[in-house]
C-alpha positions in Angstrom: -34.3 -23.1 -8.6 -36.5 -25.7 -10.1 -38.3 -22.7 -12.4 -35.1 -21.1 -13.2 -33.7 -24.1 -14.6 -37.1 -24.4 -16.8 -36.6 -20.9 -18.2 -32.9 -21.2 -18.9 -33.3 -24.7 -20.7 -36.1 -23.3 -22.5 -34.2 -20.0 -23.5 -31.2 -22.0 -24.4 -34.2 -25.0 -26.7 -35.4 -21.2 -28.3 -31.9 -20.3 -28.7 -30.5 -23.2 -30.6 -34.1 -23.0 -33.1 -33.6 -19.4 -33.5 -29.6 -19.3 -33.9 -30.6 -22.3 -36.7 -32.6 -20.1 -38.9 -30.6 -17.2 -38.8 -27.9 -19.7 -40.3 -30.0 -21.1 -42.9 -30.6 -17.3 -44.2 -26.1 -16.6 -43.6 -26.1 -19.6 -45.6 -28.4 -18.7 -48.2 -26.8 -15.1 -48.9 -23.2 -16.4 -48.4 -23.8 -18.7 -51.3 -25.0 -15.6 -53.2 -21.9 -14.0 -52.3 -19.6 -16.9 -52.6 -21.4 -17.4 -56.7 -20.4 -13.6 -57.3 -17.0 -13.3 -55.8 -15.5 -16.9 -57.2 -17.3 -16.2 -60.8 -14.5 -18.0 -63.2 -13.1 -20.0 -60.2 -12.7 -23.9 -60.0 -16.4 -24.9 -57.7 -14.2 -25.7 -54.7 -13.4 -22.2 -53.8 -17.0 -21.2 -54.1 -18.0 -23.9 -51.6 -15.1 -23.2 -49.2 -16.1 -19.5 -48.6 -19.8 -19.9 -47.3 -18.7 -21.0 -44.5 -16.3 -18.9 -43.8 -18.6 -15.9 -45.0 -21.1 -17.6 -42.1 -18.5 -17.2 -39.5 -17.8 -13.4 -40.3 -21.4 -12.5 -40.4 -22.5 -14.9 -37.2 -21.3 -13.1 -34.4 -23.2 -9.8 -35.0 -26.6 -12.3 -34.6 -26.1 -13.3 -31.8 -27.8 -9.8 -30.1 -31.3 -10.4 -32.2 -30.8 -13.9 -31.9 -30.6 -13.9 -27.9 -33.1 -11.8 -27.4 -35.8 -13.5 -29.9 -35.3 -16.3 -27.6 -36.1 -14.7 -24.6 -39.2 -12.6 -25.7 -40.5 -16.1 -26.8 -39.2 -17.4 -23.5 -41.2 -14.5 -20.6 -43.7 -14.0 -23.4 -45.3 -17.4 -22.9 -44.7 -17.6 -19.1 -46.7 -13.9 -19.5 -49.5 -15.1 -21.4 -49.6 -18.6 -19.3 -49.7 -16.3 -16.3 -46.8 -17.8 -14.8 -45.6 -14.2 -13.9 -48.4 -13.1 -12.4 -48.4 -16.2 -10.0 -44.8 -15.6 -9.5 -45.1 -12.1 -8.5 -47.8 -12.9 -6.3 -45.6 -15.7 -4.3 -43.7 -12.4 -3.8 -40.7 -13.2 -5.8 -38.7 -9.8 -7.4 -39.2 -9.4 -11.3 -35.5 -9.3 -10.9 -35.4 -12.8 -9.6 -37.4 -13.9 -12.1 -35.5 -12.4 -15.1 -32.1 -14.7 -13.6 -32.5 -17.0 -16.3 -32.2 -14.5 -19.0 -29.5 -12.8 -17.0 -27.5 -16.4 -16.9 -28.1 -17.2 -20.8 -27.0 -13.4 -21.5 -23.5 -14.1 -19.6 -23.0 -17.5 -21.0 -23.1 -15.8 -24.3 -21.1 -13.1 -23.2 -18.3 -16.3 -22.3 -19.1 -17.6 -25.5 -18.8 -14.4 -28.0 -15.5 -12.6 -26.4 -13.3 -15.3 -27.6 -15.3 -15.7 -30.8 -14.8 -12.0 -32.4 -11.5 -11.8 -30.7 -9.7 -15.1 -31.9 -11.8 -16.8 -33.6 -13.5 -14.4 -36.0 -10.0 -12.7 -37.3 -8.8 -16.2 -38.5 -12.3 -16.9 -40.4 -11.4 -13.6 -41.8 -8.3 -13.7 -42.4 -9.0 -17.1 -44.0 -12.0 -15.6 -46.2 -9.4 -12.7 -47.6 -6.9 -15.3 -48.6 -9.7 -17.5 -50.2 -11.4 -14.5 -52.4 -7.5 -13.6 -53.5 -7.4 -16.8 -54.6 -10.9 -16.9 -56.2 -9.5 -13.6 -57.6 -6.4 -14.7 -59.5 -8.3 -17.9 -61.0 -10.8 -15.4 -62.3 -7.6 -13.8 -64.4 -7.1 -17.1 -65.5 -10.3 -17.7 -66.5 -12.3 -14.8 -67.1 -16.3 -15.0 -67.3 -17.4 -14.7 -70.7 -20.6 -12.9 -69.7 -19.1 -10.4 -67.9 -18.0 -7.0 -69.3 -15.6 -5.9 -66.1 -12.7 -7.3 -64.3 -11.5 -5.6 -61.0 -8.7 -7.2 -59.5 -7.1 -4.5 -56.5 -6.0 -1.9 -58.2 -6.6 -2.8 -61.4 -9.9 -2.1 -63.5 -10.8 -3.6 -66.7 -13.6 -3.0 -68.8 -14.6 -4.2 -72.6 -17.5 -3.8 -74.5 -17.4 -6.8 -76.1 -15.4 -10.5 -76.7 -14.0 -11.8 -79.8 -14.0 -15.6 -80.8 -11.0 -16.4 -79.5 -11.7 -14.6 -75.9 -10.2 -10.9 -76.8 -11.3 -8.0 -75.4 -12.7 -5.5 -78.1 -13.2 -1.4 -76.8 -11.1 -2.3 -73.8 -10.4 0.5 -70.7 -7.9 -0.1 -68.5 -7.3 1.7 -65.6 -4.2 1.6 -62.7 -4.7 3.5 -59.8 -1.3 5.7 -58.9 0.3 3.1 -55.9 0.4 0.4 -59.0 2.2 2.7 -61.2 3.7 5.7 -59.3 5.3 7.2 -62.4 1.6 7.9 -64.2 1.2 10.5 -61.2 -2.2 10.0 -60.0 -3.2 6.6 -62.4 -2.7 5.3 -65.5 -5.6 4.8 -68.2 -5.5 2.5 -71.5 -7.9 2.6 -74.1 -7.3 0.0 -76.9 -9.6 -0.8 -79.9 -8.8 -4.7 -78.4 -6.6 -6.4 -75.9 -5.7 -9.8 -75.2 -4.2 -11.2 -71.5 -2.6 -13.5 -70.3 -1.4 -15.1 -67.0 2.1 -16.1 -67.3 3.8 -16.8 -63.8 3.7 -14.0 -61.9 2.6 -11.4 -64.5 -0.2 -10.3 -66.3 0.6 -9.5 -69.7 -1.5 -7.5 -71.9 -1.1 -7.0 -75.6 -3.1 -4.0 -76.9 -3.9 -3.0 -80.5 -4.5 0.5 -81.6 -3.5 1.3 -77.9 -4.2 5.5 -76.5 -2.4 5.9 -73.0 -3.0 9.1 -70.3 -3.0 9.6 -67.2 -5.7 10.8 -64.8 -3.6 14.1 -63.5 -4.2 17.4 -64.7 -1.9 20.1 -65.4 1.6 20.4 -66.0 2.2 16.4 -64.8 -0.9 15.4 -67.4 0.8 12.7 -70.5 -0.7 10.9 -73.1 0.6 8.7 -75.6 -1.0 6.9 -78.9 0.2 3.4 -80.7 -1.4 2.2 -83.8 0.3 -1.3 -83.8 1.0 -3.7 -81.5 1.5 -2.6 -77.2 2.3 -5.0 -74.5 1.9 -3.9 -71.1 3.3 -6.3 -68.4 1.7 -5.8 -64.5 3.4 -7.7 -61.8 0.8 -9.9 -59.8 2.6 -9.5 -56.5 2.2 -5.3 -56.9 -1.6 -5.9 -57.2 -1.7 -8.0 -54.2 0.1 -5.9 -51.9 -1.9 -2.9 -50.0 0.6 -0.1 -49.3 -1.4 0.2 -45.9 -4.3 -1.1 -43.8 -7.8 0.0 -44.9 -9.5 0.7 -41.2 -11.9 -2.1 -41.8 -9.0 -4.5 -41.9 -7.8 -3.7 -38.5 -10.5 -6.6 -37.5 -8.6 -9.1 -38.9 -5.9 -9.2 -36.0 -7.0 -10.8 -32.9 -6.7 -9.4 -29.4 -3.4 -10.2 -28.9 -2.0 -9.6 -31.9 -3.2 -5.7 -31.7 -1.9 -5.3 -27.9 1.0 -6.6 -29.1 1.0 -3.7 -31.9 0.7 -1.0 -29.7 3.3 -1.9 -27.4 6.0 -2.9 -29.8 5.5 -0.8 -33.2 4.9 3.1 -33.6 2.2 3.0 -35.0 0.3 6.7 -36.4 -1.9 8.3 -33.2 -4.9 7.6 -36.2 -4.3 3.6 -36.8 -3.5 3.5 -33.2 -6.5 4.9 -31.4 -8.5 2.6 -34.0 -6.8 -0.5 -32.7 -7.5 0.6 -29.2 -11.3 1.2 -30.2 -11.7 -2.4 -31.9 -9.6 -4.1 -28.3 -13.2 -2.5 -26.4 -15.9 -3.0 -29.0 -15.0 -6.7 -28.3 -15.5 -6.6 -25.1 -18.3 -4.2 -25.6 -20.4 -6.5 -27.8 -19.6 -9.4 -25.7 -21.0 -7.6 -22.4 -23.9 -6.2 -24.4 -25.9 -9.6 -23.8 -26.8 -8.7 -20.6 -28.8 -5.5 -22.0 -29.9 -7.8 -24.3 -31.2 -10.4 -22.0 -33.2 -8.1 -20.0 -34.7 -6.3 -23.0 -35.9 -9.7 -24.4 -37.6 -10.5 -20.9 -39.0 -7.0 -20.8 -41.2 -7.2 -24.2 -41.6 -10.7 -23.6 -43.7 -9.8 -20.5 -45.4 -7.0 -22.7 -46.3 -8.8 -26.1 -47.0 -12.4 -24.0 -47.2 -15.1 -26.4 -47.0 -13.7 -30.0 -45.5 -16.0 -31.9 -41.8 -15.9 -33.1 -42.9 -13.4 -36.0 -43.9 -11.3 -33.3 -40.5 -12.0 -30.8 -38.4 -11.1 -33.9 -39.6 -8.1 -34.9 -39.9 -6.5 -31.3 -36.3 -8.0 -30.6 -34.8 -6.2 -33.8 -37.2 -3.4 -33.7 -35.4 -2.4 -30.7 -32.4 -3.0 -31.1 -32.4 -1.2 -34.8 -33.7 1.5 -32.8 -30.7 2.3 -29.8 -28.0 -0.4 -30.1 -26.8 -0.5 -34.1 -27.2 3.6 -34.0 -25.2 4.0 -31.2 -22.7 0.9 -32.8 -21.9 3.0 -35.8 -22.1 6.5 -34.0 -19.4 5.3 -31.5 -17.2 4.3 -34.3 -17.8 7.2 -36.4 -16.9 9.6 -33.5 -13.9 7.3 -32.6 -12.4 7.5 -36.2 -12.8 11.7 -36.1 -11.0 12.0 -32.9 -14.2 13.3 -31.0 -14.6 10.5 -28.3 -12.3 8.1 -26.8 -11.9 5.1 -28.3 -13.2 3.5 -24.9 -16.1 5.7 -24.5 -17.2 5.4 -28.2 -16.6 1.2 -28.4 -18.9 1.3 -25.1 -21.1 3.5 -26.3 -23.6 0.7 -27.9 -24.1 -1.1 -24.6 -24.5 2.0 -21.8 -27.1 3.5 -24.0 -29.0 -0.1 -24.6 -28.4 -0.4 -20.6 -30.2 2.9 -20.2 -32.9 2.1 -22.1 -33.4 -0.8 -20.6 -33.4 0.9 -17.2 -35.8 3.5 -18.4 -37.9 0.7 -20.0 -38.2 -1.4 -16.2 -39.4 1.8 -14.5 -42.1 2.6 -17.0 -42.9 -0.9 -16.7 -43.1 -1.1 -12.9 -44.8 2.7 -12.9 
């Protein structure tokens, strides 16, 4: 008891140091990000979503992060030849890799509610702060930049004049904006000006050409030498006609159960819901794995420095769980596995490897 206690405080003292520079790199490309997506907005926004680009990214660290700190943990109890006098006392390797096993279920306890409640807020939260960022970057538009995407809305210029208009200016709606352009709508103007006025953008175009992006019978175009306004309603650009896959994440648990047993939902949409409700409990239960692989190459590296624990941790892990991670959702989205089978996918095969690793070990 006394030397599983040492090894789990010491995984957990390896943890926290490890878990600490992984955040210090989030924070560092979250900023990045942040700087990119609020260009234009006021400096509040900017600061607002690193954190909250932190707490999206976070919870898929945790794997690497875990089992850093348990190489670095049975690496130096390998290289101190603590194992060796273990083992010879005639205690089980199994008994010995407890600790690990304990830290990998506390995370376990600790993640499932993370990236099933927690995590869908954060992102929900980061979606409503980069519309925001969005719309004060229509209000005030970067003068370095040369493009402006806002949904579906693209806007490109060549050039600014002195009193910020747009000079060579393309335009271009996609077809849910404007359903009567059939497929999109593109403006070319010799220069535009916009503005934000309440809930609209209005454009005012001069020496405007208009077409739209279909071919054939349903293809229109349209030329104006004078003076064109063009008025887009904000609240059509911030709608999204339907879900984008990716977004399913940003329900939690409870919210997507409650989808599939009150709404008819499309057998697609649905069997995608299904596959996120098991990927969290997947990725939760995928610590244990994770614990045991950690203690595994900790006993084979020994003490290597955390350079060393790193690299073998996510060297291994780049090699049989994230494959298997995006293979199972891959095969989940074409209808060739089971949304349960594909979201557990990940953790049986790192299991298995794991298993095959032991016996080559102990053979």
């Amino acid at each position: 008891m006394i030397v599983r206690r040492a090894y789990f405080r010491e995984i957990l003292l390896h943890f926290a140091f490890v878990l600490g520079g992984v955040l210090f790199l989030l924070a560092l490309g979250a900023a990045v990000r942040a700087s990119a997506t609020a260009q234009g907005a006021p400096l509040w926004v900017a600061l607002a979503l690193v954190p909250l680009l932190v707490g999206n990214a976070l919870p898929y660290f945790f794997p690497v992060t875990l089992a850093t700190s348990v190489v670095l943990t049975y690496g130096r109890m390998a290289a101190d030849g603590e194992e060796m006098a273990l083992r010879s006392a005639g205690i089980h390797p199994m008994r010995l890799a407890q600790p690990a096993l304990m830290a990998g279920l506390l995370l376990a306890v600790v993640s499932y509610p993370a990236t099933s409640v927690v995590l869908p807020k954060v992102f929900h939260a980061m979606r409503s702060m980069t519309q925001q960022a969005q719309l004060a970057t229509l209000e005030n538009t970067n003068p370095g930049a040369s493009a402006l995407h806002f949904r579906g809305m693209h806007l490109l210029w060549k050039s600014r004049g002195e009193q910020g208009a747009f000079r060579d200016v393309l335009l271009t709606l996609d077809g849910r904006l404007d359903p009567s352009a059939r497929g999109g709508l593109r403006v070319r103007a010799d220069e535009a000006r916009m503005d934000l006025i309440e809930e609209q953008l209005v454009f005012r175009f001069e020496g405007m050409r208009t077409f739209s992006e279909s071919d054939g019978d349903s293809a229109w175009s349209s030329r104006n030498s004078g003076t064109t306004y063009l008025r887009v309603n904000l609240e059509e650009l911030s709608a999204e006609s339907t879900l984008p896959s990716h977004l399913v994440k940003i329900y939690t648990s409870g919210e997507l159960r409650e989808k599939l047993r009150t709404e008819k939902i499309k057998p697609d949409l649905a069997r995608r819901y299904r596959f996120v409700l098991w990927q969290r409990w997947a990725m939760a239960f995928a610590s244990l794995p994770v614990a045991l692989l950690g203690a595994l190459l900790g006993w084979r590296l020994r003490k290597g420095g955390f350079l060393t624990a790193f690299s073998a941790a996510l060297g291994a892990l780049l090699v049989v769980y994230y494959p298997l991670h995006y293979l199972g959702e891959s095969l989940s989205q074409l209808g060739n596995l089971s949304p349960f089978l594909a979201a557990w996918l990940p953790t049986l095969g790192l299991a298995g490897f794991v298993g095959g690793l032991y016996a080559w070990r102990k053979g």
